[in-house]
C-alpha positions in Angstrom: 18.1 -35.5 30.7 15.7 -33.7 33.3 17.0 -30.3 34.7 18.2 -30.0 38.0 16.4 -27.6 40.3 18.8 -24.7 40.1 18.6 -24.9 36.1 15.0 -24.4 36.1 14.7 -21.6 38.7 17.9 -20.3 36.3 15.3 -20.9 33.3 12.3 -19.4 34.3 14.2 -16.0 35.8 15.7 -15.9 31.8 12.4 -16.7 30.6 10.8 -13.7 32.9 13.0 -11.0 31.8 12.9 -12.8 28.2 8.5 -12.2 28.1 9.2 -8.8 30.0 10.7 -7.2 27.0 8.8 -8.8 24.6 5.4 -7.9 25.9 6.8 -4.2 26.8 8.9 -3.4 23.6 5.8 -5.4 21.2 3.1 -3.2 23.6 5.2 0.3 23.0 5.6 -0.6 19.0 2.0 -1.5 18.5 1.0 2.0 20.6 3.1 4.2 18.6 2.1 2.9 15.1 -1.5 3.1 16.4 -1.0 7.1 17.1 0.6 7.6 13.8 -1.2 5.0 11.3 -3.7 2.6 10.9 -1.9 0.4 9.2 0.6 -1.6 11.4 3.8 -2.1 9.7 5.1 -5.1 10.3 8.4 -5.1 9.5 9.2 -2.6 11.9 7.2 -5.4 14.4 9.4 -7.8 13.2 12.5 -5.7 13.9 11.3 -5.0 17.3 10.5 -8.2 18.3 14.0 -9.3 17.0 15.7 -6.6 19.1 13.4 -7.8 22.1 14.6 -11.2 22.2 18.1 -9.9 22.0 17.3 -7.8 25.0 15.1 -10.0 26.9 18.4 -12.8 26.7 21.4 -10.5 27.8 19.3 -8.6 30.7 18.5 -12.3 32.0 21.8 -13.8 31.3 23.5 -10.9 33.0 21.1 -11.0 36.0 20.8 -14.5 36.9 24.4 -16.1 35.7 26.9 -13.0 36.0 25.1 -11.9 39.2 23.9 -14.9 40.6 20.4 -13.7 40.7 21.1 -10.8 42.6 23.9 -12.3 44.5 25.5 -8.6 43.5 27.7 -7.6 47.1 28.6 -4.1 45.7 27.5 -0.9 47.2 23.6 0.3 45.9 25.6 2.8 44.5 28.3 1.2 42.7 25.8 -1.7 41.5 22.9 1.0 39.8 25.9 2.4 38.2 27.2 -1.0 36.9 23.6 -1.8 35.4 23.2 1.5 34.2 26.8 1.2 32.0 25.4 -2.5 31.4 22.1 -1.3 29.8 23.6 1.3 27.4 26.0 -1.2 25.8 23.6 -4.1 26.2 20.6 -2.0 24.1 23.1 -0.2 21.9 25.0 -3.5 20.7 21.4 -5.4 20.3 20.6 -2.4 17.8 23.7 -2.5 16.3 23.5 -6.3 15.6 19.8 -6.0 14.8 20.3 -3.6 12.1 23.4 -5.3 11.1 21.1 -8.7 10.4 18.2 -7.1 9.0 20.2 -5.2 6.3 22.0 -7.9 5.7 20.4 -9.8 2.6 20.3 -6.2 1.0 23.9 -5.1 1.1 25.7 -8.5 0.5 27.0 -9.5 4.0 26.5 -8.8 7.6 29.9 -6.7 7.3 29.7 -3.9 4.6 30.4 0.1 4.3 26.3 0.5 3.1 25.7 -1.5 6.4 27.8 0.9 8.7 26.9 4.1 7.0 22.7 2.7 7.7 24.4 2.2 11.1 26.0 5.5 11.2 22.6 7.4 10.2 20.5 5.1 11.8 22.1 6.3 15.5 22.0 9.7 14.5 18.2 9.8 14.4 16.9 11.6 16.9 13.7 9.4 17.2 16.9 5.9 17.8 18.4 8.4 20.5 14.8 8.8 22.4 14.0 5.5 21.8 17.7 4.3 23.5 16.5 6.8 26.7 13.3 5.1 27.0 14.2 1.7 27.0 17.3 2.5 29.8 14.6 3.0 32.0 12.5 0.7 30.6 15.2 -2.2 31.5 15.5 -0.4 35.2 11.8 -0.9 35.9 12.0 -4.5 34.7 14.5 -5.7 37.0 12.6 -3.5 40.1 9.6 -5.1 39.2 11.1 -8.7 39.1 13.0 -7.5 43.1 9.1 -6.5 44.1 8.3 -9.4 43.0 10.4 -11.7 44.9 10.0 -10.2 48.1 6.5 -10.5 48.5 5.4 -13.5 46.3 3.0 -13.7 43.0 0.1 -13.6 45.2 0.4 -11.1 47.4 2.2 -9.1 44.9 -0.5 -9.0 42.5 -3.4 -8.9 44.9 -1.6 -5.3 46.1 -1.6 -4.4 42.5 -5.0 -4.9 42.2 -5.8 -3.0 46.2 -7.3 -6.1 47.5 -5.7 -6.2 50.8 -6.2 -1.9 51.7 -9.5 -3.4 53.1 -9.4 -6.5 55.8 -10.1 -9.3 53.6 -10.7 -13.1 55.0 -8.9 -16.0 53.5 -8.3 -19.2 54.1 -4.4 -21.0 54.5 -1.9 -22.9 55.7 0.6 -22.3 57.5 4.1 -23.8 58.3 6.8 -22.6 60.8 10.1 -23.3 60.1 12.7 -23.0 62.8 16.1 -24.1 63.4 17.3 -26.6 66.0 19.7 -25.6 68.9 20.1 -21.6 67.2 20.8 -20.0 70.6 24.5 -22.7 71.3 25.4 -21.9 67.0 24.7 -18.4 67.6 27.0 -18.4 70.6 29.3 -20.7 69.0 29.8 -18.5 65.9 29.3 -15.0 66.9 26.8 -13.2 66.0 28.5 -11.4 63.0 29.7 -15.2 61.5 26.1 -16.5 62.6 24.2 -13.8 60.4 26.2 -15.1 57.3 25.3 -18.8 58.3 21.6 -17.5 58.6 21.6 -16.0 55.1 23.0 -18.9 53.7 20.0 -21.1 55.1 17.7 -18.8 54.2 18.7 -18.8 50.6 18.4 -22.6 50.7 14.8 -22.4 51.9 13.5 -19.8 49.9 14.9 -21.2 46.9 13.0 -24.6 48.4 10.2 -22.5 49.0 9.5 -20.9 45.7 9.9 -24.7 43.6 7.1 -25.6 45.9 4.3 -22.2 45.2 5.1 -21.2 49.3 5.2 -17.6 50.0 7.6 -16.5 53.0 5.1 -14.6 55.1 7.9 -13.5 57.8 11.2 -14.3 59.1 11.9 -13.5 62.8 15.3 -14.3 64.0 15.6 -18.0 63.3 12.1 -18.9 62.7 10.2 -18.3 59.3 6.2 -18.5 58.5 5.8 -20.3 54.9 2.2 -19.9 53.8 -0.1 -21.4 51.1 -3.7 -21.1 50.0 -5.8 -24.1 51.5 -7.2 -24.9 48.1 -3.5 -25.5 47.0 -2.8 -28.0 49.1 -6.0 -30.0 49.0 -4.5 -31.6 46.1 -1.1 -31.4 46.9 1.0 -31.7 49.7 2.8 -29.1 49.6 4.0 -28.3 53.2 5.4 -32.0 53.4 7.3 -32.1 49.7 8.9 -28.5 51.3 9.6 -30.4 54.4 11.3 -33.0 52.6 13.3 -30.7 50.1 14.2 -28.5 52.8 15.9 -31.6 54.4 17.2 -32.9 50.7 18.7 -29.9 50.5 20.4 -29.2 53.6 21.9 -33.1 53.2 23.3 -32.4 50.0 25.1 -29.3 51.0 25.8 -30.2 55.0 29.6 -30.4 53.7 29.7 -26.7 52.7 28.1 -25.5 56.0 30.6 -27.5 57.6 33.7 -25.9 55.7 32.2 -22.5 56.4 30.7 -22.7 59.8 31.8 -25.9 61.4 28.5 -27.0 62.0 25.5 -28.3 59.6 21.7 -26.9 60.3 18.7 -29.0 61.0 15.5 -27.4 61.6 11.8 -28.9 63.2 8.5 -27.7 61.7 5.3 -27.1 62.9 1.8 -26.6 60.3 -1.8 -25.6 60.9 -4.5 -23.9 58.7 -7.2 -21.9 58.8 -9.0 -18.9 58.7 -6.9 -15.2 59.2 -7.6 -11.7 58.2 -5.2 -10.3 55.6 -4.7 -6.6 55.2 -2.2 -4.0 54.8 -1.2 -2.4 57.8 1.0 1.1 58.1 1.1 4.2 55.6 4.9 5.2 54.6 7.0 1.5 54.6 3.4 -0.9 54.9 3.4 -4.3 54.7 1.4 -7.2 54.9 0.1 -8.7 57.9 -2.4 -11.9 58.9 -4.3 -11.5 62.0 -5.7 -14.3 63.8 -5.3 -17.3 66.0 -3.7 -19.9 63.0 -0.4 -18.1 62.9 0.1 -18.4 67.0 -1.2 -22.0 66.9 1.0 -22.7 64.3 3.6 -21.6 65.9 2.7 -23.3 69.5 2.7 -26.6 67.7 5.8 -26.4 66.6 7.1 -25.8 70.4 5.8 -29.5 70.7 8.5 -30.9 68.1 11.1 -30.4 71.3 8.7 -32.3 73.9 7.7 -34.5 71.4 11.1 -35.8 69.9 9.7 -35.2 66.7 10.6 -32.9 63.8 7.4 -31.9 61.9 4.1 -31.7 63.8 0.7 -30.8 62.0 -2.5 -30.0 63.4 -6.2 -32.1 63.1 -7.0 -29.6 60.6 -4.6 -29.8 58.1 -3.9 -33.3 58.3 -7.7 -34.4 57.5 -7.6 -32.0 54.1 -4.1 -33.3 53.1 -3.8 -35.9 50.1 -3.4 -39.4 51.3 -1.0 -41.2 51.0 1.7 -39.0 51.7 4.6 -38.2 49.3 8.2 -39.5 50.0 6.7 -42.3 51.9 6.3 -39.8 54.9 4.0 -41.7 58.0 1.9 -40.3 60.0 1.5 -40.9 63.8 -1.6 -39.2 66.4 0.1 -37.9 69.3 -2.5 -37.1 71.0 -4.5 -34.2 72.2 -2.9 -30.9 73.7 -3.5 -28.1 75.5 -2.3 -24.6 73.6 -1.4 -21.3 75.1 -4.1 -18.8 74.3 -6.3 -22.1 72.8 -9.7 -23.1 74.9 -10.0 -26.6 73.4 -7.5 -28.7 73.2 -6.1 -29.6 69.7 -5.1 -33.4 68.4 -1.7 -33.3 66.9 -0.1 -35.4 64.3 4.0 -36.4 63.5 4.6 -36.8 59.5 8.0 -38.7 59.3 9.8 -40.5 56.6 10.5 -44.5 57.9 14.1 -45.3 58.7 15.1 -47.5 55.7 14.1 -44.3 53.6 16.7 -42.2 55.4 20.6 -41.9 54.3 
């Protein structure tokens, strides 16, 4: 039986945090045995590694189905604390068990007195006790990593690793700009306090939509959000309509929780246009990253048209002509016709993308 969506976003977090400590715990071993030997021994390798996948396991576990994937509503405070006291027992009881396996062909059983005195000596060592402190803070910068990580996307995270964007650098994408129908009456409806929870809550649903579809959220302003991809990525796959259409899967399926909580279910219109923008960082203390040029306010123009238009997901000339044909989820495509943009010299031909109505529930 395939896994639903939420299983494999579950599976691949476990699966991070799983390689993490492999690849860190496996890196550390190999580096001490290299200062102190030639020779690699490899049962201490294979005692590591063991200990690793016990690690790698409860820090996912804990993080994506205790917490919810950082669904964690505690205090900073509270919560570093909470991980902290979860770390210590999570890396002392991995030992304990690892050395309790490991020894356990030797002394007769997995429960024995020569078992717990080799526990008893083994956490006395002083060399256990530093290696205990390292990886506390080893399993810290884990998890900030993975938090880095998912705010700014594997792209953009790992091109600021490597200092590609200090300098203006040119690239080629699409973009898509999400924003939701009639906000200004729900906002007034449920107060703002209520309507920041019901924002979150839609948010969550689209990022999550988002990610299974290799977007990056570029920036969310009020009730509107810029998605982005790289060109080449969607030449082959389109991936602004499948988000489109899991956006509006996904909203379906969960209308009746909105409704409980909020009274009222969101529905959102779309506009997307491509080409090229300068990326850089911009700021010094608290930068971030920012695309200048003319795509993101065309992108964002076409999207006003979805109103005029009585349609809910407008593309541009541009991107239509370099998307895969034919469309997924049986979407159709329509030419509206040619338009005049705000702060554009040349009018642009805009097309609708829209499922037929014996597809729709």
């Amino acid at each position: 039986m395939a896994m639903t969506r939420l299983t494999q976003r579950k599976f691949k977090a476990i699966c991070y945090y799983l390689a993490s400590w492999i690849i860190a715990i496996l890196g550390f071993t190999f580096l001490i045995q290299h200062g102190l030997k030639d020779v690699v021994n490899s049962e201490i390798v294979l005692f590591m590694l063991q200990f690793s996948i016990f690690m790698g396991l409860s820090h996912g576990i804990y993080d994506v189905v205790i917490l919810q994937d950082d669904a964690d509503h505690r205090s900073a405070f509270i919560a570093l604390l909470v991980r902290s006291a979860f770390f210590i027992c999570s890396i002392c009881s991995s030992l304990v068990l690892c050395v309790l396996l490991w020894n356990s062909t030797d002394s007769g059983g997995l429960v024995s007195e020569e078992n717990f005195l080799r526990l008893a000596d083994a956490f006395k060592d002083s060399s256990i006790q530093s290696l205990i402190i390292v990886l506390f803070f080893l399993g810290h910068l884990i998890t900030f990593i993975r938090s880095v990580h998912k705010k700014f996307g594997t792209r953009v995270f790992v091109n600021t690793l490597l200092g590609k964007y200090q300098d203006p650098t040119e690239e080629d994408l699409v973009f898509m700009f999400i924003d939701i129908r009639k906000s200004t009456a729900i906002a007034e409806e449920l107060g703002h306090v209520t309507y920041s929870s019901f924002l979150k809550d839609y948010y969550k649903l689209l990022s999550n939509c988002c990610e299974e579809n290799r977007g990056e959220i570029y920036q969310i302003a009020g009730d509107g959000v810029f998605i982005t991809w790289k060109t080449s990525k969607c030449l082959h796959k389109a991936r602004p309509v499948n988000l489109f259409y899991d956006f509006t899967e996904c909203l379906e399926k969960t209308k009746r929780k909105f409704l409980r909580r909020y009274g009222v279910v969101p529905s959102f219109k779309a506009g997307a246009h491509c080409g090229k923008v300068i990326a850089t960082e911009v700021g010094n203390f608290g930068s971030e990253m920012a695309y200048h040029g003319d795509v993101l306010n065309t992108t964002s123009r076409i999207q006003h048209l979805c109103t005029k238009l009585g349609q809910e997901f407008l593309v541009s000339e541009e991107l239509f002509s370099i998307l895969p044909k034919p469309f997924p989820h049986d979407y159709l495509s329509k030419k509206e016709g040619y338009f005049e943009l705000r702060g554009r010299k040349k009018e642009i031909l805009i097309f609708s993308l829209q499922r037929p109505l014996t597809n729709l529930d």
